[in-house]
Each structure stands twice: as C-alpha cells, then as structure tokens.
N, CA, C and O atoms as a Tripos MOL2 file, in Angstrom:
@<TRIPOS>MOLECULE
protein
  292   291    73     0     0
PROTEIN
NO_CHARGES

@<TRIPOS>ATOM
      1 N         -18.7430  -21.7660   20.4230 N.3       1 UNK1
      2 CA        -17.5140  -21.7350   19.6610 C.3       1 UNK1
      3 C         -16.6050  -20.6630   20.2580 C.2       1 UNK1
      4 O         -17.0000  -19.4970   20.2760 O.2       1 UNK1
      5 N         -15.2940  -21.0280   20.7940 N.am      2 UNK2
      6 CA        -14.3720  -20.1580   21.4080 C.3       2 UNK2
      7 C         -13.7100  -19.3940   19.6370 C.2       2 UNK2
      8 O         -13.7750  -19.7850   18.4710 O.2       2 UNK2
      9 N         -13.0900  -18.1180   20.3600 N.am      3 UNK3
     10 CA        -12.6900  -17.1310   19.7390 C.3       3 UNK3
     11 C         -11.2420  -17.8620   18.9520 C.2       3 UNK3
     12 O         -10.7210  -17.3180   17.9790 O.2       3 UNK3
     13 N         -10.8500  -18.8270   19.3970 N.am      4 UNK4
     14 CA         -9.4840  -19.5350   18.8850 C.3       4 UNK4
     15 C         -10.0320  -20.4000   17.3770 C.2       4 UNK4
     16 O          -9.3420  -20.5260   16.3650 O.2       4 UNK4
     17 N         -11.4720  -20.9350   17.5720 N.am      5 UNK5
     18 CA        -11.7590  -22.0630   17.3350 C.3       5 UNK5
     19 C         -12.2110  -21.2180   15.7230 C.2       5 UNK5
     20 O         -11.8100  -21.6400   14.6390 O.2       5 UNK5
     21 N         -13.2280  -19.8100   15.9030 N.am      6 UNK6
     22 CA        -13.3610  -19.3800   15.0100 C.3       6 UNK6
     23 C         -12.6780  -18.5380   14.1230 C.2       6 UNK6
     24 O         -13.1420  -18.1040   13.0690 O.2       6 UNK6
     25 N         -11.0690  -18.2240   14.7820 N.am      7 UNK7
     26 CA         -9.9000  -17.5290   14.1630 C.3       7 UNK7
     27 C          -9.3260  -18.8710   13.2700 C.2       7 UNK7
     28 O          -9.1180  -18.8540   12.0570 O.2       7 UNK7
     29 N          -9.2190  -19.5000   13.7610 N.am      8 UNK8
     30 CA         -9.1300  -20.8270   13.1240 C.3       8 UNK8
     31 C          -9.6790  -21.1420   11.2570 C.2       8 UNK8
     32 O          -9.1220  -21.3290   10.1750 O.2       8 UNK8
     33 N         -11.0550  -21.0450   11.7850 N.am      9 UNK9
     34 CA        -11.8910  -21.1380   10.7930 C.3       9 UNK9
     35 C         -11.9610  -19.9550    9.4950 C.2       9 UNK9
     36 O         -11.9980  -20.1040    8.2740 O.2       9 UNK9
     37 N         -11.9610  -18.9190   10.2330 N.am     10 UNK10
     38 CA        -11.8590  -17.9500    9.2630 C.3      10 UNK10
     39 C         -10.4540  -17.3920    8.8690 C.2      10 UNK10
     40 O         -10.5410  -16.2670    8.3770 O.2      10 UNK10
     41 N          -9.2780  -17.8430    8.9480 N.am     11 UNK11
     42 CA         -8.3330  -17.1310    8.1420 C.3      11 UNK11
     43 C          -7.7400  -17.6290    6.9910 C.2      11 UNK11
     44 O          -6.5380  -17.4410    6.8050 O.2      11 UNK11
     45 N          -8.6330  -18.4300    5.9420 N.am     12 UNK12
     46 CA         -8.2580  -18.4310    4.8470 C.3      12 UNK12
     47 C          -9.0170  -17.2610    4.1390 C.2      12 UNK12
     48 O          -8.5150  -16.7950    3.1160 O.2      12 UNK12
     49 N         -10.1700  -16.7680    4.6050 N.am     13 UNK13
     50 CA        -11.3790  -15.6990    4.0170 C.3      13 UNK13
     51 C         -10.5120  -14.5060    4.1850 C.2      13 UNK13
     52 O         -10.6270  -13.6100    3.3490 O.2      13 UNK13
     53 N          -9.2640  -14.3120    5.6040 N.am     14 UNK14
     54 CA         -8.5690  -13.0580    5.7540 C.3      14 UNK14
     55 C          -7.7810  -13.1590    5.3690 C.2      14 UNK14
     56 O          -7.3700  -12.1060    4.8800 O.2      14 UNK14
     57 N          -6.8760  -14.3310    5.2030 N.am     15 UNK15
     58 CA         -5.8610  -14.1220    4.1570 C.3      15 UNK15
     59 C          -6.2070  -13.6100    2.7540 C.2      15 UNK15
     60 O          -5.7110  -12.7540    2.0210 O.2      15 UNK15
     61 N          -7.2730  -14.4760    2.6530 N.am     16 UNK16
     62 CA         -8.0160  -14.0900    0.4670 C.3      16 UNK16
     63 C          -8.0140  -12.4950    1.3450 C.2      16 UNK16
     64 O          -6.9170  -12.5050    1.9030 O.2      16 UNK16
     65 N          -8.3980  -11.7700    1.5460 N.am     17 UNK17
     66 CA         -8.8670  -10.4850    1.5470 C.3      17 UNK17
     67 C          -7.8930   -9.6740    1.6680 C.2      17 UNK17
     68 O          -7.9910   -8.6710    0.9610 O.2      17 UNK17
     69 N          -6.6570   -9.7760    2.5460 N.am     18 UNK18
     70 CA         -5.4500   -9.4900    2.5440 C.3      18 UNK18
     71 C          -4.7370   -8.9470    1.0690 C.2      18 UNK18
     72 O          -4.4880   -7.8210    0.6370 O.2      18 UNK18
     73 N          -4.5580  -10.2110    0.5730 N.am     19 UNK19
     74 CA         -3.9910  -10.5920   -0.7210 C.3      19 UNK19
     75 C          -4.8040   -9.9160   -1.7150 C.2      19 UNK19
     76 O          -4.1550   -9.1760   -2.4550 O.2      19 UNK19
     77 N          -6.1680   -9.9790   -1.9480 N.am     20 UNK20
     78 CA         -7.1180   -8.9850   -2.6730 C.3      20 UNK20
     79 C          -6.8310   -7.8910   -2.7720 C.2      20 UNK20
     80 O          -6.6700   -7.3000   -3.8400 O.2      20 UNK20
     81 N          -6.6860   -7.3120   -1.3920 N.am     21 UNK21
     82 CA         -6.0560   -6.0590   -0.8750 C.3      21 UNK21
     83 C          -5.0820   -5.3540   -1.4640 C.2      21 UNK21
     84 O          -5.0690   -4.3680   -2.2010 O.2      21 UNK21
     85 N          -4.3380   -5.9940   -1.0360 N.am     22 UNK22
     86 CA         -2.8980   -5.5420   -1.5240 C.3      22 UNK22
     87 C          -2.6190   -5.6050   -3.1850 C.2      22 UNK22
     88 O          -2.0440   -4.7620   -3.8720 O.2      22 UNK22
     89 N          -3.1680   -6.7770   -3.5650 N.am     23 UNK23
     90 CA         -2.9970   -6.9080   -5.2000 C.3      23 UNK23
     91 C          -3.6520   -5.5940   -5.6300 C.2      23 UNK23
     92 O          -2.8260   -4.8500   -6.1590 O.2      23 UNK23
     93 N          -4.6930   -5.1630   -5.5730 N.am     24 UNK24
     94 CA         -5.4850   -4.0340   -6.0080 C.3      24 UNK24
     95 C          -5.2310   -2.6840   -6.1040 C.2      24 UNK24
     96 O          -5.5790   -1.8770   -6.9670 O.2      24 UNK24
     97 N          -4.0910   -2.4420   -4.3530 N.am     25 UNK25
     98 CA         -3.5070   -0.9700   -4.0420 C.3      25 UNK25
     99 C          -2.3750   -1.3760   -4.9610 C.2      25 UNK25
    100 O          -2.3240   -0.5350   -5.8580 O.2      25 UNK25
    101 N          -1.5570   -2.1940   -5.1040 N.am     26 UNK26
    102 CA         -0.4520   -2.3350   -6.1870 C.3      26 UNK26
    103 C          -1.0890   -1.7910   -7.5880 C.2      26 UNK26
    104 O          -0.8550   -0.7600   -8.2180 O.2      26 UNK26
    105 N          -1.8370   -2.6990   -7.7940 N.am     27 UNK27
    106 CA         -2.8400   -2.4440   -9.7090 C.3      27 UNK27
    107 C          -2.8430   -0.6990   -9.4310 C.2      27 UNK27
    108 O          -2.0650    0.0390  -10.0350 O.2      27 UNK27
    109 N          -3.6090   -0.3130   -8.6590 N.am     28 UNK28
    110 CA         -4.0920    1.3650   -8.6220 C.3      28 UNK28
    111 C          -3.0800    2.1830   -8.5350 C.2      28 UNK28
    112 O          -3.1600    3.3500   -8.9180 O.2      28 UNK28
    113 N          -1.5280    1.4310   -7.7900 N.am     29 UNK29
    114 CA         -0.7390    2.8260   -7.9440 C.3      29 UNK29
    115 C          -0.0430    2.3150   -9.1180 C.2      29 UNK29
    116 O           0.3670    3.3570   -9.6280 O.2      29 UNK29
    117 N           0.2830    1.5070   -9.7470 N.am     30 UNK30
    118 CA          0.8470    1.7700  -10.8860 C.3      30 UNK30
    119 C           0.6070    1.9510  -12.3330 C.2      30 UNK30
    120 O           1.4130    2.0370  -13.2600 O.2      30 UNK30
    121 N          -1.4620    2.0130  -12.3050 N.am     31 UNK31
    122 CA         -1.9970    2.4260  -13.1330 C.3      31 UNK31
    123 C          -2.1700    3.6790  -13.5730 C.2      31 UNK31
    124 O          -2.7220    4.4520  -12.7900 O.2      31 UNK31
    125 N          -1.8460    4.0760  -14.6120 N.am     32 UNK32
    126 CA         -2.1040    5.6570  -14.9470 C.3      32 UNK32
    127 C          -3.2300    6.0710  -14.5760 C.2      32 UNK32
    128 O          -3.4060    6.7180  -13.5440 O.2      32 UNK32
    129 N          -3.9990    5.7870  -15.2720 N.am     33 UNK33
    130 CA         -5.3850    6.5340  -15.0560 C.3      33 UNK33
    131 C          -6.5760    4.9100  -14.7220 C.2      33 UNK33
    132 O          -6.6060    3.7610  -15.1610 O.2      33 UNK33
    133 N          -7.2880    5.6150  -13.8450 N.am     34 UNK34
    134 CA         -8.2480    3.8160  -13.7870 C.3      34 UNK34
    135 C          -9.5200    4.5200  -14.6190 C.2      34 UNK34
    136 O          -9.6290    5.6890  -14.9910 O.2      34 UNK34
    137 N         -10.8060    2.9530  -14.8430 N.am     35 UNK35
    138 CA        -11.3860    3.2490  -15.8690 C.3      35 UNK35
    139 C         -12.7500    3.5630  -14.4330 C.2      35 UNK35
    140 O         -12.6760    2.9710  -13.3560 O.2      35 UNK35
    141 N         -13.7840    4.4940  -14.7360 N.am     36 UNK36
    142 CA        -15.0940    4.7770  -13.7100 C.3      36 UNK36
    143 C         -14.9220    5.8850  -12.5070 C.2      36 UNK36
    144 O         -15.6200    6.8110  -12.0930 O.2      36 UNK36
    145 N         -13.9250    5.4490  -12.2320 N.am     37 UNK37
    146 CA        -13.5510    6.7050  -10.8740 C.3      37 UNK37
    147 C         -12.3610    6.8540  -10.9560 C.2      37 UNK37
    148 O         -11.5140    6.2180  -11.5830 O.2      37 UNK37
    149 N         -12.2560    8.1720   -9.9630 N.am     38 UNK38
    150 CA        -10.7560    8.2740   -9.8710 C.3      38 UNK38
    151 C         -10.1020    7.2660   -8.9060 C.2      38 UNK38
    152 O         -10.6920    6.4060   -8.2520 O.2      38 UNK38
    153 N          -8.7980    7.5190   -8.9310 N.am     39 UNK39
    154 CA         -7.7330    6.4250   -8.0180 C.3      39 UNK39
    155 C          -8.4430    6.6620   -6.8250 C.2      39 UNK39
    156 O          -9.1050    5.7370   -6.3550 O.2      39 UNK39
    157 N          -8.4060    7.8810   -6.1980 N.am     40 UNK40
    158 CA         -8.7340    8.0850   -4.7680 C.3      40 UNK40
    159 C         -10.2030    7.1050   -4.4540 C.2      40 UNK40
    160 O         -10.3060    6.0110   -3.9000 O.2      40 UNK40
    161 N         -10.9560    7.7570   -4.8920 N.am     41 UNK41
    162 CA        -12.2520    6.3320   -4.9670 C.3      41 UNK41
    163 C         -11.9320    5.2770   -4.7620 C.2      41 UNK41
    164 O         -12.1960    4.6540   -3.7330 O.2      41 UNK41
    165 N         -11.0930    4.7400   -6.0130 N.am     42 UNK42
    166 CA        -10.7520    3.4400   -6.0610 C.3      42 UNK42
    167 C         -10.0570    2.5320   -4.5590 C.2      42 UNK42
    168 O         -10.3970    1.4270   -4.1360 O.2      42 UNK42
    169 N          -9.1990    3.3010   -4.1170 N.am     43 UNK43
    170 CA         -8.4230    2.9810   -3.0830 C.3      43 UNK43
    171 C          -9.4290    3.1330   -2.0690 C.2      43 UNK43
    172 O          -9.4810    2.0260   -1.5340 O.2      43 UNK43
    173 N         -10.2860    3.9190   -1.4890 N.am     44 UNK44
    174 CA        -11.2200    3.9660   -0.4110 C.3      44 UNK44
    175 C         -12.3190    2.5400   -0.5790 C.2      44 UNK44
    176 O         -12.6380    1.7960    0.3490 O.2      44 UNK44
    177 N         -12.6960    2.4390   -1.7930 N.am     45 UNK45
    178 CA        -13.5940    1.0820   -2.0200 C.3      45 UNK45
    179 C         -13.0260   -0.3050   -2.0820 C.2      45 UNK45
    180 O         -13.7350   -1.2980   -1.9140 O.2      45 UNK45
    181 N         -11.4410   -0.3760   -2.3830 N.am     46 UNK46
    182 CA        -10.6540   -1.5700   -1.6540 C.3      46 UNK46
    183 C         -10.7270   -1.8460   -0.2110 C.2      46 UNK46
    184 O         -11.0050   -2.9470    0.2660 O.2      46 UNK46
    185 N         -10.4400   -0.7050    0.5000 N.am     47 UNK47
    186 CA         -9.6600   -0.4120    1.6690 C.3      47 UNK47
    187 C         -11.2710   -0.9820    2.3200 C.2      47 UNK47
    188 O         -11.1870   -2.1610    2.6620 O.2      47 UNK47
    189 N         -12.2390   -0.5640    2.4750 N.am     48 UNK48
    190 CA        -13.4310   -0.1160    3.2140 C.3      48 UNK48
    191 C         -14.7680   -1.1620    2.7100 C.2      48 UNK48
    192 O         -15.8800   -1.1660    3.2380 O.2      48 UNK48
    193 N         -14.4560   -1.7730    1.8910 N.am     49 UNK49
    194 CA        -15.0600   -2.3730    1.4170 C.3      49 UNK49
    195 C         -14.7740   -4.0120    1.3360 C.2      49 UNK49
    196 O         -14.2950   -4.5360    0.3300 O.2      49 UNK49
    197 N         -15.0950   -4.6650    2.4070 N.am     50 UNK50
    198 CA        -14.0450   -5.6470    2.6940 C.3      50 UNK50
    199 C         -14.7330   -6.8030    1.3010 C.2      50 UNK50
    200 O         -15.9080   -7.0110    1.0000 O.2      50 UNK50
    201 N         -13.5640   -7.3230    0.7440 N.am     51 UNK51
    202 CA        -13.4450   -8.8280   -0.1620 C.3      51 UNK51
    203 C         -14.2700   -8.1340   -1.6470 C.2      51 UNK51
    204 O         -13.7080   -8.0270   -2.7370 O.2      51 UNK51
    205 N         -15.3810   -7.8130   -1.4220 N.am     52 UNK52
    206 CA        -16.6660   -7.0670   -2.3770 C.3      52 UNK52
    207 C         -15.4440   -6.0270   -3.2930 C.2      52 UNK52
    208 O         -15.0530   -6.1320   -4.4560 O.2      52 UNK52
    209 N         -15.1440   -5.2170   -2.4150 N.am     53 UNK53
    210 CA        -13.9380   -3.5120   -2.8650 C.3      53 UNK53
    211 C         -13.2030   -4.3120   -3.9580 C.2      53 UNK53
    212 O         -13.7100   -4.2920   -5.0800 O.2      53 UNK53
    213 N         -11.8560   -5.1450   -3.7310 N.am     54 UNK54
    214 CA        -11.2170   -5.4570   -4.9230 C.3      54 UNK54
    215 C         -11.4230   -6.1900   -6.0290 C.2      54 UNK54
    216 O         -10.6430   -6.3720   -6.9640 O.2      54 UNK54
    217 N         -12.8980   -6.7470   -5.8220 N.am     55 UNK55
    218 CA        -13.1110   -7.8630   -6.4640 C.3      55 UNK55
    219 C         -14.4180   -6.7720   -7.3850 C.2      55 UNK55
    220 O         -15.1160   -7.3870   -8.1910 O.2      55 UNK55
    221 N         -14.6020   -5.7160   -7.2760 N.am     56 UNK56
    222 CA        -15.2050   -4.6130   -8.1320 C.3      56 UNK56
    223 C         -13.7770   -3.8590   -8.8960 C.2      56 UNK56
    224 O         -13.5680   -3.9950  -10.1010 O.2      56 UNK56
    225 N         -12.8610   -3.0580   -7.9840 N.am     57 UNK57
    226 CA        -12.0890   -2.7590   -8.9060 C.3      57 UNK57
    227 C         -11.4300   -3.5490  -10.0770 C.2      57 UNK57
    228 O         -11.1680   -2.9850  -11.1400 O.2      57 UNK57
    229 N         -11.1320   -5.0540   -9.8280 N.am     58 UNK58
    230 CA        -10.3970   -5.5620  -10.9940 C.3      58 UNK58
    231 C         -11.4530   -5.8690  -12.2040 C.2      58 UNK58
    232 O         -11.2630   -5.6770  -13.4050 O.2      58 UNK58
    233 N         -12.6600   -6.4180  -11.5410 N.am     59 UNK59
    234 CA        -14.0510   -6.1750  -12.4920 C.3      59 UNK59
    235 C         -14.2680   -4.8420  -13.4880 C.2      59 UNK59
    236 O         -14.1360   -4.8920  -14.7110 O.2      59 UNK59
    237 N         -14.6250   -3.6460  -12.7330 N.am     60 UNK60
    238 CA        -14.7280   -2.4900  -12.9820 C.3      60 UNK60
    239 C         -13.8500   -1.5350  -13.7450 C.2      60 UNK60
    240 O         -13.8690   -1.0800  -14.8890 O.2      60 UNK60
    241 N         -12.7440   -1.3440  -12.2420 N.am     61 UNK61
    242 CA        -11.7710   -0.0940  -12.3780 C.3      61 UNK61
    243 C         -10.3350   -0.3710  -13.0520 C.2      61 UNK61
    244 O          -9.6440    0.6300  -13.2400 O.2      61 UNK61
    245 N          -9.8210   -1.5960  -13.4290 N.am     62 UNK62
    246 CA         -9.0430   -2.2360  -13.8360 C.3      62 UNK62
    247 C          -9.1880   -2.0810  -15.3080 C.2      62 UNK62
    248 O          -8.4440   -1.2410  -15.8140 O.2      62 UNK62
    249 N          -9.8720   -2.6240  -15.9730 N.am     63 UNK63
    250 CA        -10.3510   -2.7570  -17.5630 C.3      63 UNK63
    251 C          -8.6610   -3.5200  -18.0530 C.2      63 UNK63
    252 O          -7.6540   -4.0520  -17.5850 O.2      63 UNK63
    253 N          -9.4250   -3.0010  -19.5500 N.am     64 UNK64
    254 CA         -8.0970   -3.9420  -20.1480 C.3      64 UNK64
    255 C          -7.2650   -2.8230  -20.3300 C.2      64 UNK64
    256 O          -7.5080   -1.6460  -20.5950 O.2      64 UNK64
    257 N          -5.7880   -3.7250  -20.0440 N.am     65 UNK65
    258 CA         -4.6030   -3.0610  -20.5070 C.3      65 UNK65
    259 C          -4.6750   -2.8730  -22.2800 C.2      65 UNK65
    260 O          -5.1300   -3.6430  -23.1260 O.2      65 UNK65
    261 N          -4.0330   -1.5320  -22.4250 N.am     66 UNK66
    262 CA         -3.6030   -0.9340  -23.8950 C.3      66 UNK66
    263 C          -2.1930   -1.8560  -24.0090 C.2      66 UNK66
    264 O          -1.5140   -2.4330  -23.1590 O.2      66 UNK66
    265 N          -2.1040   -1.7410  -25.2010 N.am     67 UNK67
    266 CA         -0.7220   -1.8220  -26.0290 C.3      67 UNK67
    267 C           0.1120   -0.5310  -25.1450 C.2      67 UNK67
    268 O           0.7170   -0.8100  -24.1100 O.2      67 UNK67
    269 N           0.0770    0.5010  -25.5320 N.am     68 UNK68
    270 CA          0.4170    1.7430  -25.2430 C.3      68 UNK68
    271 C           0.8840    2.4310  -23.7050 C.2      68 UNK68
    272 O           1.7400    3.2640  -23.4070 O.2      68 UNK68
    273 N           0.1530    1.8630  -23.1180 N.am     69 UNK69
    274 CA          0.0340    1.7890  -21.6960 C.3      69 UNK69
    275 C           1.1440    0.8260  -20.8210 C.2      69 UNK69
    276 O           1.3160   -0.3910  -20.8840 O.2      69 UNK69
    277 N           1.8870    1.9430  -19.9080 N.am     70 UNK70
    278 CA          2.8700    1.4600  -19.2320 C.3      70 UNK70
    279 C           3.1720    1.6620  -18.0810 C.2      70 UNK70
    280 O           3.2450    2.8820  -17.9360 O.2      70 UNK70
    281 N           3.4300    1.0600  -17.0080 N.am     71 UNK71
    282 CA          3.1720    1.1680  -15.8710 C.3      71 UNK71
    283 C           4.5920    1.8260  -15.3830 C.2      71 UNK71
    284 O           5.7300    1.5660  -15.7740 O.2      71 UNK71
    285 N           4.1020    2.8560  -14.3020 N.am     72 UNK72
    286 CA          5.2180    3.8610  -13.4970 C.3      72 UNK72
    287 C           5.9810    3.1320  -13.0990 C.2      72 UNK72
    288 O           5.4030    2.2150  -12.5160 O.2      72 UNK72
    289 N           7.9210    2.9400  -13.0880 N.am     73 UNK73
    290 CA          8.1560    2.7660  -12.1570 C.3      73 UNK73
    291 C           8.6240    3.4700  -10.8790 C.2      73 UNK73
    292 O           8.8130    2.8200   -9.8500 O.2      73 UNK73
@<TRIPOS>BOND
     1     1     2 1
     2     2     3 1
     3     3     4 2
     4     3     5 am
     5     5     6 1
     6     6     7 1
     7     7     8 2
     8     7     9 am
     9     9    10 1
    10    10    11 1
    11    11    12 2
    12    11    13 am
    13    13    14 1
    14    14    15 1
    15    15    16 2
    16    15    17 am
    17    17    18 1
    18    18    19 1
    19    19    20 2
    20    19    21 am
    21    21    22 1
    22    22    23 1
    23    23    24 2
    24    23    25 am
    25    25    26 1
    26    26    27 1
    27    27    28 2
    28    27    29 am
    29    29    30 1
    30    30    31 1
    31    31    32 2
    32    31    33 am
    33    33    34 1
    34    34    35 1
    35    35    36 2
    36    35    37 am
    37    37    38 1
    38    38    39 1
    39    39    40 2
    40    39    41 am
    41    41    42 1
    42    42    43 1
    43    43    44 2
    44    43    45 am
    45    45    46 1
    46    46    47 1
    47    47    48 2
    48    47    49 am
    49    49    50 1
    50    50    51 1
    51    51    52 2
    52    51    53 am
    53    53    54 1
    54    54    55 1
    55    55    56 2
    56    55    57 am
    57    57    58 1
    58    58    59 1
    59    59    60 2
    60    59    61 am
    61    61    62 1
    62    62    63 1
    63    63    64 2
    64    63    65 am
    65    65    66 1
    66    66    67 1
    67    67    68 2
    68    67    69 am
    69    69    70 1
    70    70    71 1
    71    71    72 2
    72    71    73 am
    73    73    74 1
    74    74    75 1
    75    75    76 2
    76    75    77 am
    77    77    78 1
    78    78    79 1
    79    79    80 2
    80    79    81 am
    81    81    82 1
    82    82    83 1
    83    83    84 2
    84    83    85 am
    85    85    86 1
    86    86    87 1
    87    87    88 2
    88    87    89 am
    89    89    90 1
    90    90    91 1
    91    91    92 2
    92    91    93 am
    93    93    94 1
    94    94    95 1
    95    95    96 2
    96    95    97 am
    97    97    98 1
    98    98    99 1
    99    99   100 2
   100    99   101 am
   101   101   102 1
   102   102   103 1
   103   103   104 2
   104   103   105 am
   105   105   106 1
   106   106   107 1
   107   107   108 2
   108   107   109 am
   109   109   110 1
   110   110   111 1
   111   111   112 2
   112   111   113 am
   113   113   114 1
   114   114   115 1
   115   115   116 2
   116   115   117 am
   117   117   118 1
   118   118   119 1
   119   119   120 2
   120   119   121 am
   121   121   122 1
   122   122   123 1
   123   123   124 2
   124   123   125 am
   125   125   126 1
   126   126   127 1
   127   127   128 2
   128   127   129 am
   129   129   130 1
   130   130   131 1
   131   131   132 2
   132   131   133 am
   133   133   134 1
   134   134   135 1
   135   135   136 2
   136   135   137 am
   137   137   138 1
   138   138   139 1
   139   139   140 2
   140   139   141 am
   141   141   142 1
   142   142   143 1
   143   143   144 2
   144   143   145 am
   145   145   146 1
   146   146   147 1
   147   147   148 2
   148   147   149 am
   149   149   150 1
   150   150   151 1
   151   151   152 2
   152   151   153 am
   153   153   154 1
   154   154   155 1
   155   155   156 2
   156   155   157 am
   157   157   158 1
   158   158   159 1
   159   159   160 2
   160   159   161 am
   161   161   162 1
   162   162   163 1
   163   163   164 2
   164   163   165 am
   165   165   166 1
   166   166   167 1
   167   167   168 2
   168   167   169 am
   169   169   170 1
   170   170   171 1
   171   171   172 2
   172   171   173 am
   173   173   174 1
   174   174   175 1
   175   175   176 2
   176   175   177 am
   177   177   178 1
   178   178   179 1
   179   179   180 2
   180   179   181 am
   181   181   182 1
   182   182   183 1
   183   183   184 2
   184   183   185 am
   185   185   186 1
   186   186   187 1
   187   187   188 2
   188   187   189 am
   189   189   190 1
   190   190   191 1
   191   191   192 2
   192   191   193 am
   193   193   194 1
   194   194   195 1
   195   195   196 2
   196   195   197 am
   197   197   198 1
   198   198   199 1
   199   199   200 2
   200   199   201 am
   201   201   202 1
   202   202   203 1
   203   203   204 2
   204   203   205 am
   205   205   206 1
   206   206   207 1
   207   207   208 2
   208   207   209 am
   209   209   210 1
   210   210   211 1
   211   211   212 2
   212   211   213 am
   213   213   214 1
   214   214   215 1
   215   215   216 2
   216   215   217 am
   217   217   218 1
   218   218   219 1
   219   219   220 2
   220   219   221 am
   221   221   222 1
   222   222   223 1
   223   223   224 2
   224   223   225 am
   225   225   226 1
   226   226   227 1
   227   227   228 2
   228   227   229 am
   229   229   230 1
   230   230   231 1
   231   231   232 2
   232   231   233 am
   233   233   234 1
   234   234   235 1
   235   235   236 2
   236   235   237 am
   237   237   238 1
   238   238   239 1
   239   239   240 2
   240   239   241 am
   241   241   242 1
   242   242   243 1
   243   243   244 2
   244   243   245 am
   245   245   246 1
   246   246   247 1
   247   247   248 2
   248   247   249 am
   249   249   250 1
   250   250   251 1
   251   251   252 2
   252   251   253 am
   253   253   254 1
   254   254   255 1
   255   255   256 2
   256   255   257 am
   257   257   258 1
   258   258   259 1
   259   259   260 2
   260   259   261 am
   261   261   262 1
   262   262   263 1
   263   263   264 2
   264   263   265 am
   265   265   266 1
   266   266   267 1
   267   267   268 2
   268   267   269 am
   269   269   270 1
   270   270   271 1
   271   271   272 2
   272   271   273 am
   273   273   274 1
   274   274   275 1
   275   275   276 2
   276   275   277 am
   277   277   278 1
   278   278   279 1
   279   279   280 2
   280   279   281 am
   281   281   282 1
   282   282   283 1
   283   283   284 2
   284   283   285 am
   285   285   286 1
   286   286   287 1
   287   287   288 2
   288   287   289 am
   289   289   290 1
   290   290   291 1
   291   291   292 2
@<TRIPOS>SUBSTRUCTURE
     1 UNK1         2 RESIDUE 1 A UNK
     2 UNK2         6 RESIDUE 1 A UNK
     3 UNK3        10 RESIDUE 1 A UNK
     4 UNK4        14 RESIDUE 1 A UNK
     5 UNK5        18 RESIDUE 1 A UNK
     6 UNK6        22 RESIDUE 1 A UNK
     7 UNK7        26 RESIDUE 1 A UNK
     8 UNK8        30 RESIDUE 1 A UNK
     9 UNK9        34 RESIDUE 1 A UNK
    10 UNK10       38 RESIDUE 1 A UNK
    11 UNK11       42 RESIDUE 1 A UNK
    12 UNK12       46 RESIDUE 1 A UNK
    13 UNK13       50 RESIDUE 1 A UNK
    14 UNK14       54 RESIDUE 1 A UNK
    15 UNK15       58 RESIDUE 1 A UNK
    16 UNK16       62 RESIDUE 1 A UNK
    17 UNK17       66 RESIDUE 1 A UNK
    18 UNK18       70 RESIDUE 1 A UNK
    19 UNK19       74 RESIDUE 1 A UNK
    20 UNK20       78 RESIDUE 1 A UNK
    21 UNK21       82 RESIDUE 1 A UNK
    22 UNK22       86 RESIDUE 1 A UNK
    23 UNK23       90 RESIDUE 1 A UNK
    24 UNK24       94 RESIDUE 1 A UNK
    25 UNK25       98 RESIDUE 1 A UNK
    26 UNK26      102 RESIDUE 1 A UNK
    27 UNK27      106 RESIDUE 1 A UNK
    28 UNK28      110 RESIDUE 1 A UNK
    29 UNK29      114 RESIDUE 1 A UNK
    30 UNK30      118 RESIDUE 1 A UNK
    31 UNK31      122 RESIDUE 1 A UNK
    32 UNK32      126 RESIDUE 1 A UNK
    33 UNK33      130 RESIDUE 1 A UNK
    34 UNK34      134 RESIDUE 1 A UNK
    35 UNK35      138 RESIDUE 1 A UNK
    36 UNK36      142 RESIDUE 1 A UNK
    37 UNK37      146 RESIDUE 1 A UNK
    38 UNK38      150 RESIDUE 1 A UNK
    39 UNK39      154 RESIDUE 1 A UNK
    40 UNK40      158 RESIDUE 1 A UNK
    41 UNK41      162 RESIDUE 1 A UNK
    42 UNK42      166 RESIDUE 1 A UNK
    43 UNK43      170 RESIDUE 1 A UNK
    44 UNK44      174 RESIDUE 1 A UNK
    45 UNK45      178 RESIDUE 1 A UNK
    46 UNK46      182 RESIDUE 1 A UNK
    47 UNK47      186 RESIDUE 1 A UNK
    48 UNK48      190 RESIDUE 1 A UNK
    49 UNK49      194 RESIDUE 1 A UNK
    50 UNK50      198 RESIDUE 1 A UNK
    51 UNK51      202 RESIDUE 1 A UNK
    52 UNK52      206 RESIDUE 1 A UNK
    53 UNK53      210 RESIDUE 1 A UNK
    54 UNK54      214 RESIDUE 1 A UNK
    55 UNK55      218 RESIDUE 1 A UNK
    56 UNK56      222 RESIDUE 1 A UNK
    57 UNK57      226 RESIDUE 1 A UNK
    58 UNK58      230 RESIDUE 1 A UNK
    59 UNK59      234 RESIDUE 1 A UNK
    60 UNK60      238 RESIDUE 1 A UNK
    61 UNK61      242 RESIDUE 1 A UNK
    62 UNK62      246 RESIDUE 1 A UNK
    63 UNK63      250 RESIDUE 1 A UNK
    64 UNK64      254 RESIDUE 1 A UNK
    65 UNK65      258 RESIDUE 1 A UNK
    66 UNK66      262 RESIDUE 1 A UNK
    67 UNK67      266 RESIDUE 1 A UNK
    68 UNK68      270 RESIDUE 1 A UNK
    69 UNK69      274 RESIDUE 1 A UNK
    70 UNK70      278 RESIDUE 1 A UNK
    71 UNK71      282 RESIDUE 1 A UNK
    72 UNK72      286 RESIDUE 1 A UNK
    73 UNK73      290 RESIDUE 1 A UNK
C-alpha cells in the first residue's frame, strides 16, 4: 500500500480528530473552571492524546453546564 493510497484512507479518522481537537480547546477556553483537573491538564490530554484526549474531556472534564454559568467572552 503506497503512502497516497493510505492518506487516502485515513483522513476521515484526521479530520474526526482535528475537529475533536479544536471543539475541546474552544469548550476549555471558554469554560470557567473544568470539572477533575485543571485547564492546563485538560489542554495537554487533548493536544497529546490523539482522538482518546477529547473524547475524555467532554466525557469527564466538560460535565454539565449550570444555569449560572457563563461563558467568557
């Protein structure tokens, strides 16, 4: 299998991970406080943690939104 054939194949898995990505560093900076760790954590276990990282923070570090709770702009 040439290197074209398997870029091919795999960039719907890098796009999802992309998009994971990015949705997650968005959620973390405009969350006040996250729930388990701090932000900094949070952002290193997106970043470094490929597909697994955001798909724990929105599980995990995300929780439910308050009434009360309002996001920075």
């Amino acid at each position: 299998m040439e290197i074209r054939e398997l870029l091919i194949a795999l960039w719907p898995l890098l796009a999802f991970q992309v998009i994971m990505m990015v949705a997650a560093l968005i959620s973390i900076a405009r969350r006040g406080e996250t729930k388990k760790l701090p932000k900094l954590v949070w952002v290193m276990i997106v970043v470094f943690i490929n597909i697994l990282g955001p798909i724990l923070y929105f599980m995990l570090g995300k929780g439910e939104s308050q009434d009360n709770e309002q996001y920075r702009d």
